[in-house]
C-alpha positions as CSV (number, residue, x, y, z in Angstrom):
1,X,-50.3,-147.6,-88.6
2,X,-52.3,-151.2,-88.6
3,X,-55.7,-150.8,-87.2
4,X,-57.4,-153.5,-85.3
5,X,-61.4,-153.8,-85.5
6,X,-63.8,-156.2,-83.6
7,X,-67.3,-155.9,-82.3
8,X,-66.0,-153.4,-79.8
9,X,-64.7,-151.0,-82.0
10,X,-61.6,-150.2,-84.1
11,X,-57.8,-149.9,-82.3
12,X,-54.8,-148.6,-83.6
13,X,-52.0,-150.8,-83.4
14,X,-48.1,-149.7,-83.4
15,X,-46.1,-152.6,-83.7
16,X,-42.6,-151.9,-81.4
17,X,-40.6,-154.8,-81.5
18,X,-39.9,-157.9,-82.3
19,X,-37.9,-160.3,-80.0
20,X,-37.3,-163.9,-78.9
21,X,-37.4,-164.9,-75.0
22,X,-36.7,-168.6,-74.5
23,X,-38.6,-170.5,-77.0
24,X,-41.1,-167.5,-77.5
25,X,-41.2,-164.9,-80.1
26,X,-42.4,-162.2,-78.6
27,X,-44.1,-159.1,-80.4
28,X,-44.1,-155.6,-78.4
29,X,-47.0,-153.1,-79.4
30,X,-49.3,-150.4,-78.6
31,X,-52.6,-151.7,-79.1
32,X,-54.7,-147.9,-78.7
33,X,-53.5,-146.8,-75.6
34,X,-52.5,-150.2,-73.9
35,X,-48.8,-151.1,-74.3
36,X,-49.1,-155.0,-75.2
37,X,-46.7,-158.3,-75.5
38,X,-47.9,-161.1,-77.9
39,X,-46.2,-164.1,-76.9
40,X,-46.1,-166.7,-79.7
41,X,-44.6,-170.7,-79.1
42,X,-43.0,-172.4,-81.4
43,X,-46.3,-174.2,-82.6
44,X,-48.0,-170.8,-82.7
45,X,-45.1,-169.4,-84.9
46,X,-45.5,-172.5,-87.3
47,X,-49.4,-172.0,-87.8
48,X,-48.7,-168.0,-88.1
49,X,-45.9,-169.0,-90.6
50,X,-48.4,-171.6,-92.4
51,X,-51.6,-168.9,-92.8
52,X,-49.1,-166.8,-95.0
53,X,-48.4,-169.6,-97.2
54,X,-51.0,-168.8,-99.8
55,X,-51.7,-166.7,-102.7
56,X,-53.3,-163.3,-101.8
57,X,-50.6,-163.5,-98.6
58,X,-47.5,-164.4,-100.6
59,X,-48.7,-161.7,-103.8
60,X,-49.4,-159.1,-100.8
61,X,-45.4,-159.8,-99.8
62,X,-43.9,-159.4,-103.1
63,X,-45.4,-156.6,-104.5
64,X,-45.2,-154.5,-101.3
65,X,-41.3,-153.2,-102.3
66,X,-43.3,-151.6,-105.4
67,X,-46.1,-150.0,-103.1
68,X,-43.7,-148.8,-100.5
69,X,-41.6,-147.6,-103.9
70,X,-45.2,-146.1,-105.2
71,X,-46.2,-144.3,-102.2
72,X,-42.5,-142.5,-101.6
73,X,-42.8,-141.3,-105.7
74,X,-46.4,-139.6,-104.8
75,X,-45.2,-137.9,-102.0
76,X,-42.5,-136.0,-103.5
């Protein structure tokens, strides 16, 4: 499970859904105990989409089929 942390403290975050309303892509997901929508416009989704255009992001992406992979071996 993702796990948010601020100042306030750490949250648990379940991601439920993924869905578009109109021009908004909208993310569904249990934030600790608060069910939550994250509504993103089109701009938003661009800048989201533009923050994961660099190295650490893009490595993170491709070498995740080999930790998912990893992590189903060591639990056999």
């Amino acid at each position: 499970m993702a796990r948010m942390t601020s100042f306030a403290g750490e949250l648990e975050v379940k991601f439920l859904k993924v869905h578009r309303v109109g021009e908004q892509l909208v993310i569904e997901a249990e934030l600790g105990v608060w069910d939550s929508q994250i509504y993103f416009q089109p701009q938003d989704a661009m800048d989201m989409f533009r923050l994961m255009l660099n190295p650490s992001a893009l490595s993170y992406f491709l070498l995740l089929p080999l930790a998912c992979l990893r992590t189903w071996l060591f639990r056999r």
